[in-house]
N, CA and C of each residue as an Amber inpcrd file, in Angstrom:
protein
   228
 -32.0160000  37.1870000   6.8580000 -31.8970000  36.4260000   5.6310000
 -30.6000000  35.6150000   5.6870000 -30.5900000  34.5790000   5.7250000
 -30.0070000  33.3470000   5.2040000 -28.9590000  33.0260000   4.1110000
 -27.8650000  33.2330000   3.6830000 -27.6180000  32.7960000   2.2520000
 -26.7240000  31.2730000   2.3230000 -27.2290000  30.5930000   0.9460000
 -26.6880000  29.5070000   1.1830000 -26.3500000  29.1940000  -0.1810000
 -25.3690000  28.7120000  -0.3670000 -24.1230000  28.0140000  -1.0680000
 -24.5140000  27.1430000  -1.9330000 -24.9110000  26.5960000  -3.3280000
 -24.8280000  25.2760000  -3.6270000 -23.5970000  24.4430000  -4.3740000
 -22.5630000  25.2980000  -4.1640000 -21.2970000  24.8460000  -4.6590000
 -20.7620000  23.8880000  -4.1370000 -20.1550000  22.7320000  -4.8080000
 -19.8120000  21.8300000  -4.1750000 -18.3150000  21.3710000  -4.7250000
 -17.8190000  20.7110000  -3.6580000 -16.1510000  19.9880000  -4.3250000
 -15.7080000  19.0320000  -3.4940000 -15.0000000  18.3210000  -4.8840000
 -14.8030000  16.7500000  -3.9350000 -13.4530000  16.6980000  -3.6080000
 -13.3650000  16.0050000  -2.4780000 -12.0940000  16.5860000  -1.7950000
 -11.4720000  14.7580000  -1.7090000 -10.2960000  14.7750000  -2.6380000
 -10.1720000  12.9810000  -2.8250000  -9.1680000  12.8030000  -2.2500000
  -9.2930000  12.1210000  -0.8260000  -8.0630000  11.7840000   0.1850000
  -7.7810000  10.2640000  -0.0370000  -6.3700000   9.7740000  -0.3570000
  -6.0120000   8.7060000  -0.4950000  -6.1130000   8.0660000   1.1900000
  -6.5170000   6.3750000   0.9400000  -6.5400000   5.6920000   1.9800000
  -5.2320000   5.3380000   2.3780000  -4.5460000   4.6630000   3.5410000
  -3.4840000   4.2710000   3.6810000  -3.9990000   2.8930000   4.5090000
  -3.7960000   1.4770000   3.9520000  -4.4930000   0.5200000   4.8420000
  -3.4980000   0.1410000   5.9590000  -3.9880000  -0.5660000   6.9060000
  -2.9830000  -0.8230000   8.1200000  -1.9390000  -1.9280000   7.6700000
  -2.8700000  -3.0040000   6.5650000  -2.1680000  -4.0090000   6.3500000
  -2.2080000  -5.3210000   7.1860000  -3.1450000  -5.1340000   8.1890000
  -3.5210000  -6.1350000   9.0480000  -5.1510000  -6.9260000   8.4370000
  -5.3590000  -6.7320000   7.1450000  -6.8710000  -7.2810000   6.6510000
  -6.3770000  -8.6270000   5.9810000  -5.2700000  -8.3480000   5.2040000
  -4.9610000  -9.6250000   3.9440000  -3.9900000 -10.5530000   4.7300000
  -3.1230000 -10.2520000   5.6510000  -2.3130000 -10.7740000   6.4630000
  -1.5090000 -11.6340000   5.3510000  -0.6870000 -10.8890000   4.1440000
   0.2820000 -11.8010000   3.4120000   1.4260000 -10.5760000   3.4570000
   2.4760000 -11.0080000   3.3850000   3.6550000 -10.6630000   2.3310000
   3.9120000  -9.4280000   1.3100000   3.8680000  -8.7700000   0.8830000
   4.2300000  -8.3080000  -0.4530000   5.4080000  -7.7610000  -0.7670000
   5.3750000  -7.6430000  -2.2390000   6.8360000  -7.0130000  -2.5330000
   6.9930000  -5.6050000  -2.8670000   7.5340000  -4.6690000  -2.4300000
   8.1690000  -3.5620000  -2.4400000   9.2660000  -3.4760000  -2.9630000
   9.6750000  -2.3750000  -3.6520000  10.9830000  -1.6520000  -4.1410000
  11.9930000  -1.7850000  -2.5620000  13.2130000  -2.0480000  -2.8040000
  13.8860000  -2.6150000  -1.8480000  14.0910000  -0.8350000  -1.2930000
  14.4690000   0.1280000  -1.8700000  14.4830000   1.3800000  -1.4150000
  13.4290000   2.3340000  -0.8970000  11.9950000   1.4550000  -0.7630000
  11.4260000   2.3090000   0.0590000  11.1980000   2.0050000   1.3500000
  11.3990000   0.6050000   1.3780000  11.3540000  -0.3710000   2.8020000
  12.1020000   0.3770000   4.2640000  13.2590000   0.9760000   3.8330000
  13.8840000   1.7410000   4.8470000  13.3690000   2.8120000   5.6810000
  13.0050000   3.7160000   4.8910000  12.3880000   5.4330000   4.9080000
  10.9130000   5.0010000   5.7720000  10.3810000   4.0570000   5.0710000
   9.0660000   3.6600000   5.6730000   9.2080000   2.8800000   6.9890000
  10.4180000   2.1670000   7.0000000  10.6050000   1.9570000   8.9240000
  10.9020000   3.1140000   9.7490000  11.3930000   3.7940000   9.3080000
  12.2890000   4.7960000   9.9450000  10.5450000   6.1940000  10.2570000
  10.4760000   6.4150000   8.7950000   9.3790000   7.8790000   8.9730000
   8.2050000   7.1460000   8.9660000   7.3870000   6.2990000   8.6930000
   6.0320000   5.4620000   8.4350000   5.5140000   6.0970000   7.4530000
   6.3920000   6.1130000   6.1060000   5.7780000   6.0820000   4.9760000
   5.1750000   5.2940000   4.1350000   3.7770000   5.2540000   3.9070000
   3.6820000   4.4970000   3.0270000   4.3120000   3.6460000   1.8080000
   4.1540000   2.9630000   1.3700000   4.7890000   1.7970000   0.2000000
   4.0020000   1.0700000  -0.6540000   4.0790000   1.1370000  -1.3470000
   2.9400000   0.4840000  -2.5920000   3.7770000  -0.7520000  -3.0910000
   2.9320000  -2.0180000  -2.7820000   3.5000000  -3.0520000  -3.3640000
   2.8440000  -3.4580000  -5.0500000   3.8740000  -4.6690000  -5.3350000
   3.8840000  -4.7240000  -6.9110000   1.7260000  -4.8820000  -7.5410000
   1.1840000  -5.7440000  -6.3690000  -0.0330000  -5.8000000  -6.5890000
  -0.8530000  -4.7540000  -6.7380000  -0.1740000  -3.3250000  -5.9030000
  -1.2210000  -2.2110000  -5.8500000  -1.3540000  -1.7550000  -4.4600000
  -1.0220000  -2.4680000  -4.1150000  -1.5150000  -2.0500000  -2.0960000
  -0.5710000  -1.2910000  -1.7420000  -1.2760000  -0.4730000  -1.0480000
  -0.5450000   1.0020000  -0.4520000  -0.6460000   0.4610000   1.1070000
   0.0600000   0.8980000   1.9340000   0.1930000   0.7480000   3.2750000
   1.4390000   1.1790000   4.3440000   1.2690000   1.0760000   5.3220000
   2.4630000   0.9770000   6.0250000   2.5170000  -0.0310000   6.9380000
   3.8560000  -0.5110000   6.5720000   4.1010000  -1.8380000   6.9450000
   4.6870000  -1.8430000   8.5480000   4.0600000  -2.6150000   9.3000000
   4.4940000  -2.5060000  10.7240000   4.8450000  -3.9100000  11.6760000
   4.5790000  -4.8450000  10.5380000   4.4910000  -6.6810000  11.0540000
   5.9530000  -7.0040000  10.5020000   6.0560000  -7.9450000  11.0460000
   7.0000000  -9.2340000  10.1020000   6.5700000  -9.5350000   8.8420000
   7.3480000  -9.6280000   8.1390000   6.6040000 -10.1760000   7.0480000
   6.9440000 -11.6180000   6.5770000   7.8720000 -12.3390000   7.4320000
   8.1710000 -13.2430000   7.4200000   7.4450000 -14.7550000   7.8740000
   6.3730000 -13.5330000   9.0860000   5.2970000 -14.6490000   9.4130000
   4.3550000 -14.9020000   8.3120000   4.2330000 -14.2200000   7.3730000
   3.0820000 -14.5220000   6.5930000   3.0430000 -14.9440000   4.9180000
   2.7110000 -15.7260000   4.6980000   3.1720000 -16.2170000   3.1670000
   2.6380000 -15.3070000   2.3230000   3.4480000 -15.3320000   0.6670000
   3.5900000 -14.1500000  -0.2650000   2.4870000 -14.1110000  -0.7090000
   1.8110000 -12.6010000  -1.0020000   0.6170000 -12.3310000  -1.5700000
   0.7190000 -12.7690000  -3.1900000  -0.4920000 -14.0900000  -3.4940000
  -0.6420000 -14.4620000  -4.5270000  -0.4960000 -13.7090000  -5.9850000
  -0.9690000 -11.9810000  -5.7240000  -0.8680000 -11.2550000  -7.0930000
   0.6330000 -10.6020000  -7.0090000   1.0540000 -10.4260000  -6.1820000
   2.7620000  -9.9710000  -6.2480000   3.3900000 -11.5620000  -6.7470000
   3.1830000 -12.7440000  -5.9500000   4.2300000 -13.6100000  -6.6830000
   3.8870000 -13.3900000  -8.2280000   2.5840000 -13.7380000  -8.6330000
   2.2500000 -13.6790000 -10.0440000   3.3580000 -12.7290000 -10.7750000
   2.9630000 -11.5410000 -10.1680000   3.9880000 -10.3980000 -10.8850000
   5.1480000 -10.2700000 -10.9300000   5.9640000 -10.7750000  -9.7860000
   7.6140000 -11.0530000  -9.8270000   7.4460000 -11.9860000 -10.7400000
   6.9540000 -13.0640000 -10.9750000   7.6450000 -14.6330000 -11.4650000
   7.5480000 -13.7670000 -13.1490000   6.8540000 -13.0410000 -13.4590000
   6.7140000 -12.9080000 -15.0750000   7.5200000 -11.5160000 -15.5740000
   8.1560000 -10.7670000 -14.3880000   9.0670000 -10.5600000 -14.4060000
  10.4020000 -10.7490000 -15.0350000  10.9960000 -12.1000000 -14.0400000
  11.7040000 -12.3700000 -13.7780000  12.0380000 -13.5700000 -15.0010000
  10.9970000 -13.8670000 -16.0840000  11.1810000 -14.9980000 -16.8260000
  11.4400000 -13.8300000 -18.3580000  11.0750000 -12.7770000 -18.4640000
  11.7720000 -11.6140000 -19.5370000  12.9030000 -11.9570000 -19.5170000
């Protein structure tokens, strides 16, 4: 005899993207930028995007929903 289980549970693992899909810019808290070169911690920019950052970011122009969000910021 057989016994079987119908219990179930959801097991919710956060994604971490590479950051190589949108190929822009974003802005980060200037204090996590460090820790995340150093250990490859993730960083959540002002738009929402989680990632770890491993490019230049200089090659690539600023992600449209972070400028949005600094500029209205910055006019308070």
């Amino acid at each position: 005899m057989t016994l079987f289980t119908t219990d179930t549970e959801t097991i919710v693992k956060p994604t971490v993207d590479d950051g190589d899909h949108d190929r822009y810019s974003h802005y980060v808290k200037k204090d996590e930028i460090l820790p995340s070169t150093i250990e490859g911690t993730p960083v959540k920019a002002l738009c929402g995007k989680v990632w770890v950052p491993t490019r230049d970011p200089k090659r690539y122009p600023v992600c449209p929903t972070c400028k949005e969000i600094m500029e209205s910021l910055s006019d308070g």
